[in-house]
PLY file of the C-alpha trace (Angstrom):
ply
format ascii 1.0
element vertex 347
property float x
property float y
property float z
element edge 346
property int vertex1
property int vertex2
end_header
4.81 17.39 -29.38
6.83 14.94 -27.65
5.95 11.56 -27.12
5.94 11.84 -23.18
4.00 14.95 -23.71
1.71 13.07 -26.18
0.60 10.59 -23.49
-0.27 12.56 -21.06
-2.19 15.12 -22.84
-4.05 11.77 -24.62
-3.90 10.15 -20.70
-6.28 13.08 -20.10
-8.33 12.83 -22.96
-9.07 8.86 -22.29
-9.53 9.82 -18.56
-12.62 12.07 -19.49
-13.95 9.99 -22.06
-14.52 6.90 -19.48
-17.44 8.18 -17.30
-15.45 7.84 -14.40
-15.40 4.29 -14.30
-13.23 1.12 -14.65
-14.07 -2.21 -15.57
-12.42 -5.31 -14.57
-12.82 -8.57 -16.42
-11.33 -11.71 -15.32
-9.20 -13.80 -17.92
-7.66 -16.29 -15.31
-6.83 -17.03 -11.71
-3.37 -18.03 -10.99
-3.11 -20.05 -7.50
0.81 -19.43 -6.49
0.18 -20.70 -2.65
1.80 -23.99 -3.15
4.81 -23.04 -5.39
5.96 -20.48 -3.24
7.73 -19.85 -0.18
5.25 -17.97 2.42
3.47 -15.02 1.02
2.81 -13.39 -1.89
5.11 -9.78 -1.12
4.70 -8.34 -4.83
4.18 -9.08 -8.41
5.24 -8.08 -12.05
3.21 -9.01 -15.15
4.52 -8.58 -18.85
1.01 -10.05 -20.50
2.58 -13.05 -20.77
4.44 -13.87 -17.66
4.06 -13.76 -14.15
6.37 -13.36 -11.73
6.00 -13.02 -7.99
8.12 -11.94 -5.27
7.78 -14.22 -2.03
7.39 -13.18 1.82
8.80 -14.69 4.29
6.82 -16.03 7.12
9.82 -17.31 9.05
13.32 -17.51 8.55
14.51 -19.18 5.43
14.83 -18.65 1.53
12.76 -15.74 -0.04
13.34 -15.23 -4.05
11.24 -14.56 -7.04
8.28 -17.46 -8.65
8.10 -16.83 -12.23
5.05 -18.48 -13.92
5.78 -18.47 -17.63
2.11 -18.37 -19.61
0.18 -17.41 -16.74
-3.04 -17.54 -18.66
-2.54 -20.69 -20.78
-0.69 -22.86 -19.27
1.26 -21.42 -16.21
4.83 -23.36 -15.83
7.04 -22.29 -12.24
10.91 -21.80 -12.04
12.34 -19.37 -9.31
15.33 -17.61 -8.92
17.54 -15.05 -6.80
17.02 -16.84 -3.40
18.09 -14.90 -0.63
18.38 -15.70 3.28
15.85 -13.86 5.20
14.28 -13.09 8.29
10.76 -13.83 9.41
8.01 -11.27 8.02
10.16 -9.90 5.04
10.84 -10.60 1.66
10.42 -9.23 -2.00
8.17 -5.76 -1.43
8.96 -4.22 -5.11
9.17 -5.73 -8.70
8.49 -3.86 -11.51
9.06 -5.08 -15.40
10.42 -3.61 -18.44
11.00 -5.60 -21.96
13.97 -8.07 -20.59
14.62 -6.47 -17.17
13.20 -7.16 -13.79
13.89 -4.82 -11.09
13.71 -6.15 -7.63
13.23 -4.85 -4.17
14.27 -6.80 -0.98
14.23 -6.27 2.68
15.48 -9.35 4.50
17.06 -8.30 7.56
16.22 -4.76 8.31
19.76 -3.42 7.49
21.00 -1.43 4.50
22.58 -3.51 1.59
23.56 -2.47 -1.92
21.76 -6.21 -3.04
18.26 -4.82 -1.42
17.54 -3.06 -5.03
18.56 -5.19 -7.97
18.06 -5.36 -11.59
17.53 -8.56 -13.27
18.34 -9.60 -16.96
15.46 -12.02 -17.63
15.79 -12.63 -21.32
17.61 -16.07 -20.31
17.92 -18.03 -17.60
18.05 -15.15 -14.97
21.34 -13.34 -13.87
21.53 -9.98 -12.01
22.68 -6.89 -14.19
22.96 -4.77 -11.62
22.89 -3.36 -8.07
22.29 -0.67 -5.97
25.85 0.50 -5.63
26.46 2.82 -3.19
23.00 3.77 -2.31
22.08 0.49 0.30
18.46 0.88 0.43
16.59 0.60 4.05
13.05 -0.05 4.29
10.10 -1.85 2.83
9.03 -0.03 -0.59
8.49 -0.34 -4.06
10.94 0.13 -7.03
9.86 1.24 -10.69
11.61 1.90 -13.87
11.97 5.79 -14.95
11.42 6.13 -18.23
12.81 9.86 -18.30
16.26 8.35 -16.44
16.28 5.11 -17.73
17.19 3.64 -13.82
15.25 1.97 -11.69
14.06 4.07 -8.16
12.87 3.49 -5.43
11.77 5.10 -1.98
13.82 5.42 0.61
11.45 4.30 3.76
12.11 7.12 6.68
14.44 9.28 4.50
11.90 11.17 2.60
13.60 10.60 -0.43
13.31 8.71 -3.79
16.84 7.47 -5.11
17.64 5.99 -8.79
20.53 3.75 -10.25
21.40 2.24 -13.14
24.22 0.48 -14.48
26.57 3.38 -14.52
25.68 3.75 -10.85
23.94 5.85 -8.63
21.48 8.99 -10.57
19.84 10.17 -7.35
21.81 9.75 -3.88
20.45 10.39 -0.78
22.48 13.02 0.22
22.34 15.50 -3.09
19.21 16.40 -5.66
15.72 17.83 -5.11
14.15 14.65 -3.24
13.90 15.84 0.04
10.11 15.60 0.30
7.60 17.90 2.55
7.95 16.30 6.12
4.22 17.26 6.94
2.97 14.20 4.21
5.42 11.86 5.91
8.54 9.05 5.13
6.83 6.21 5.36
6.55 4.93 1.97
6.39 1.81 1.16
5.13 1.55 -2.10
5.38 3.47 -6.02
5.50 3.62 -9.41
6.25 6.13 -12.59
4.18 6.62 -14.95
5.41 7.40 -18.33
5.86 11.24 -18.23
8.18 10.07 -15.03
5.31 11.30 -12.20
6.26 9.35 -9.46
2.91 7.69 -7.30
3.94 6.50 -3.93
2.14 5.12 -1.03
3.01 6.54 2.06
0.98 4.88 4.54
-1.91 4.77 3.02
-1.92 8.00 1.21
-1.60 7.77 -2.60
0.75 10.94 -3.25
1.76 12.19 -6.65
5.17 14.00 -7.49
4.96 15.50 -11.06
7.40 15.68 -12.87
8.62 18.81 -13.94
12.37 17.38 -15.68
14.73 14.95 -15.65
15.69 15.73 -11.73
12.83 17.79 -10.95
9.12 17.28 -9.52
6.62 19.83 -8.58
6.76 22.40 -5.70
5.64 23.56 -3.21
4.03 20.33 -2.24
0.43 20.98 -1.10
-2.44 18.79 -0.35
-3.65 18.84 -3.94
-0.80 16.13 -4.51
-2.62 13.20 -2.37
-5.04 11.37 -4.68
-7.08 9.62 -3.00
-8.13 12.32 0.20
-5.88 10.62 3.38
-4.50 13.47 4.51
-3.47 12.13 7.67
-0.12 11.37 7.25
0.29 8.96 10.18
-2.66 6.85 8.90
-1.41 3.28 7.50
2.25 4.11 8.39
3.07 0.63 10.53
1.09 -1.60 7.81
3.02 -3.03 4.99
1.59 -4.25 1.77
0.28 -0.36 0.02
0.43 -1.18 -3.77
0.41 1.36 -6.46
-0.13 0.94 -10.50
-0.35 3.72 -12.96
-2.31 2.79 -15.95
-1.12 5.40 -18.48
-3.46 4.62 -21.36
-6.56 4.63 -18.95
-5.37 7.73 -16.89
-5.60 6.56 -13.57
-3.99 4.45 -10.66
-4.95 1.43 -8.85
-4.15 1.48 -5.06
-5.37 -0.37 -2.10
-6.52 1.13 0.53
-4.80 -0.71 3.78
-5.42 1.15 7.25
-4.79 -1.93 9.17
-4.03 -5.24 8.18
-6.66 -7.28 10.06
-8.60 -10.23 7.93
-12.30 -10.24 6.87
-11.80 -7.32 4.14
-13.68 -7.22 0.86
-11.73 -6.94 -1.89
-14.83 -4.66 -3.30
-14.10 -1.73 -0.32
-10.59 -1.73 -0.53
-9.44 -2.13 -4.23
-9.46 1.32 -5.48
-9.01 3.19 -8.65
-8.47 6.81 -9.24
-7.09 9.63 -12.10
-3.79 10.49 -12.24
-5.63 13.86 -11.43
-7.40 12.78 -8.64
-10.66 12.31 -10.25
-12.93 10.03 -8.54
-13.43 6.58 -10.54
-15.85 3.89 -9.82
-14.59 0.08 -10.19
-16.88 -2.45 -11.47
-15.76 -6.20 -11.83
-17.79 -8.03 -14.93
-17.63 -11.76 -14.21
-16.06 -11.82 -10.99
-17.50 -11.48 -7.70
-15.71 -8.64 -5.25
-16.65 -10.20 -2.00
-14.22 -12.45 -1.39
-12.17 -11.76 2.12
-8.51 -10.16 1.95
-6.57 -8.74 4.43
-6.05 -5.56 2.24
-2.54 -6.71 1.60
-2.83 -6.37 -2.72
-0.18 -5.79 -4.94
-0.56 -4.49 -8.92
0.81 -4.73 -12.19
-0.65 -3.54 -15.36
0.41 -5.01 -18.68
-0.34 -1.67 -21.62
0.38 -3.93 -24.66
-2.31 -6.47 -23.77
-4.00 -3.78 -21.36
-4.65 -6.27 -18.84
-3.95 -6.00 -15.41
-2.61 -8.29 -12.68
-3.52 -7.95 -8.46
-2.77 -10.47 -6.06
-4.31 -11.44 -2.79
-1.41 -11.84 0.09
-4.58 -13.42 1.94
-5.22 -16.46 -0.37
-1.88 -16.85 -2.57
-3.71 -15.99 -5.88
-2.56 -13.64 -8.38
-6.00 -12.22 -10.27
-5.31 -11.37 -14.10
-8.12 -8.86 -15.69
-8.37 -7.44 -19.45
-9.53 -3.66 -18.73
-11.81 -3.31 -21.45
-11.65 0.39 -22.78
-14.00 2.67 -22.44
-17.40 2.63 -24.57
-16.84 4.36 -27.98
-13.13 4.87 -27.71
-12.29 1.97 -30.17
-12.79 3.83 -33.22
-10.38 4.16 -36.38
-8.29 6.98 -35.75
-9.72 7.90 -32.37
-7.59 8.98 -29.49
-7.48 6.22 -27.58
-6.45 3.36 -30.61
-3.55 5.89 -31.56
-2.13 5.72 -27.97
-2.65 2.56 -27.68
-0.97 2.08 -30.92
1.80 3.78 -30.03
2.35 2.41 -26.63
2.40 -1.06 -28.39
5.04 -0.34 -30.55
7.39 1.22 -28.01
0 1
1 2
2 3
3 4
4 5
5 6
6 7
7 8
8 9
9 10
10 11
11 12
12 13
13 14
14 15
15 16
16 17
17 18
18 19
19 20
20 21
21 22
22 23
23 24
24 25
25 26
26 27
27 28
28 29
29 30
30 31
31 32
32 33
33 34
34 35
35 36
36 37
37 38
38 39
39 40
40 41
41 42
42 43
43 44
44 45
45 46
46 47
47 48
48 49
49 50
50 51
51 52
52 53
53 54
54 55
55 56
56 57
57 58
58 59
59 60
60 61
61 62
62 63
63 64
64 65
65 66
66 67
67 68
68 69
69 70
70 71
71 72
72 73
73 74
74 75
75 76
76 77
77 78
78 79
79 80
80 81
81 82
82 83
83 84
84 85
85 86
86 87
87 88
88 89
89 90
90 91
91 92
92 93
93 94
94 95
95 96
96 97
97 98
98 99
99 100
100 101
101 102
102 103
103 104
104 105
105 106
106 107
107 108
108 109
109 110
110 111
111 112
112 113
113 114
114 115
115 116
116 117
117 118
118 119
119 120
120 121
121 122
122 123
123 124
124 125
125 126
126 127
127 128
128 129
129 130
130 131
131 132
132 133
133 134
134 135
135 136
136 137
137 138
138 139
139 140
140 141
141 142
142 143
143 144
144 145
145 146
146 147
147 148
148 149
149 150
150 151
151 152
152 153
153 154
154 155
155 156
156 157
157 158
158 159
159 160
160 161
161 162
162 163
163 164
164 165
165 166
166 167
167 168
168 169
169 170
170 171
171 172
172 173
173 174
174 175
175 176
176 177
177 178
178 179
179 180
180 181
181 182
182 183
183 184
184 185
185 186
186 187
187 188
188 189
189 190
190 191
191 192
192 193
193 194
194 195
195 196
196 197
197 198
198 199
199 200
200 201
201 202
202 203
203 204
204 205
205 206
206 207
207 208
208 209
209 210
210 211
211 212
212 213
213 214
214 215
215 216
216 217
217 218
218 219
219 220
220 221
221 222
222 223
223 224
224 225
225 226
226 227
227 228
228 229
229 230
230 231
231 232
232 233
233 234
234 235
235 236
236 237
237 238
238 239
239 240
240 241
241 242
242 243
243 244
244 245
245 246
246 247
247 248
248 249
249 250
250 251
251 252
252 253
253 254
254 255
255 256
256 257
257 258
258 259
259 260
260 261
261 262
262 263
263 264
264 265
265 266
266 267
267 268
268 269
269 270
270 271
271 272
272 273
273 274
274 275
275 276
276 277
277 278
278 279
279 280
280 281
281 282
282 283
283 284
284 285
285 286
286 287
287 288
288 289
289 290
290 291
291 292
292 293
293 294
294 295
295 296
296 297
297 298
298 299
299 300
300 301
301 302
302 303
303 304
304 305
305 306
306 307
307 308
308 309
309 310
310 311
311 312
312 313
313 314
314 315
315 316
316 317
317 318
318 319
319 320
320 321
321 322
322 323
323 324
324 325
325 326
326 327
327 328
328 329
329 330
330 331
331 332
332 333
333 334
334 335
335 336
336 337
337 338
338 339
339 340
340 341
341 342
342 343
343 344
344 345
345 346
């Protein structure tokens, strides 16, 4: 068997084992409001580092914060400043061993620089861009591990698109992208998860593409694909701020779920957590309350070799890190769950 095809069948096996359930335990709070410029837009988290993509509440300078040992003792540097208009900014980071890929929107037109990705190993330099692709749009970017590029969706287009350093893998013109107009463009949010599945918030459904080969997802698209039940495809479209995160060795996906971005929210209602196969999970936080107030605007980022898992709060500038404690009984020598997790440490 493969080793895609290993962890997913083992995804499924973990998922079942869990009783349906999630827990989040806190490990540290990381308060970013004074080192950044406006907003929290999006974060990445390696275990180890930290780094957060700003949004802009007026014109000026929007870039990424990176806080280097978030949970010990967090140190801030930023880099890849860019001009911007009011109310944009960074809306998409995703990590990947010494790479950062980066999604901006700071005017509202197209630009090749609106997707980048980042060597971070040293002091920060861009590897690559977008070429000829000039993404539109406020969404998310993830790495494809079937690819190797980074994609991204294309907000209005109904397409995802990929690039790499060769240049562009999936253009908007050619390829099987052209998603069902009856579940909408508007995304603004995704992620892959290891088998290549794309999960992408449009609106404020949570859809999932399967992956079916390297250029390929699942079809006919039917309603089976939306996770999390919001079939109403119009639902959450003008709100920014729908985060995704696929958690591979737990089998499920954390979303928020963002109808409207008014204040007064409790984290507890709208942090959500479901299967990769649209089982229902329930979320439960260990030492932490989940009634503190949030404008819904939350963005993810799950760590698998220290299976912890980062979400910030747009509403209060703090970046929350959790351990996600595996499921009761799944820790045992040879069981499913330590070989994946095994195996996902040393890749």
């Amino acid at each position: 068997m493969s080793k895609i095809a290993t962890i997913v069948a083992l995804a499924g096996i973990t998922a079942a084992a869990s009783a349906q359930s999630i827990t989040l335990e806190r490990i540290n709070t990381v308060n970013v409001a004074n080192d950044i410029n406006g907003q929290i837009g999006s974060i990445a988290w390696n275990g180890t580092d930290l780094y957060v993509g700003e949004y802009a509440n007026a014109n000026g300078l929007v870039g990424v914060v990176k806080v280097a040992d978030a949970t010990t003792a967090p140190a801030f540097s930023r880099f890849g400043d860019q001009a911007t208009q009011a109310n944009r900014g960074v809306f998409g980071l995703d990590i990947r061993a010494g790479e950062l890929a980066v999604f901006h929107q700071t005017t509202g037109g197209g630009a090749a620089t609106n997707a980048q990705v980042w060597d971070i190993t040293g002091t920060p330099t861009v590897s690559y861009n977008a070429g000829g692709l000039n993404p539109t749009g406020i969404g998310g970017i993830a790495f494809d591990e079937v690819n190797g590029g980074a994609a991204f969706a294309q907000f209005g287009a109904g397409r995802f698109r990929q690039f790499d350093a060769a240049g562009d893998i999936w253009d908007g013109a050619t390829g099987p992208f052209n998603f069902d107009g009856q579940w909408g463009t508007a995304y603004r949010g995704m992620d892959m998860g290891d088998d290549g599945s794309i999960y992408a918030r449009e609106g404020d459904q949570l859809v999932k593409f399967t992956r079916t080969g390297a250029d390929t997802f699942m079809a006919p698209f039917t309603s089976s694909m939306i996770l999390n039940g919001q079939t109403n495809a119009a639902t959450g479209d003008n709100t920014v701020g729908q985060g995704v995160e696929v958690a591979d060795d737990f089998g499920v996906v954390f979303y928020n779920d963002r109808t409207n971005g008014a204040g007064g929210q409790l984290v507890g209602d709208v942090l959500k957590v479901v299967g990769t196969d649209g089982t229902a999970y329930a979320l439960n936080f260990a030492n932490s309350p989940a009634d503190f107030l949030t404008n819904a605007y939350l963005d993810f980022s799950y760590a698998p070799a220290t299976q912890t898992l980062a979400v910030s709060n747009f509403s209060s500038g703090r970046v929350n890190l959790y351990r996600v404690p595996p499921p009761p009984g799944a820790l045992g020598a040879g069981s499913d769950w330590s070989v994946l997790v095994a195996r996902r440490r040393r890749a």
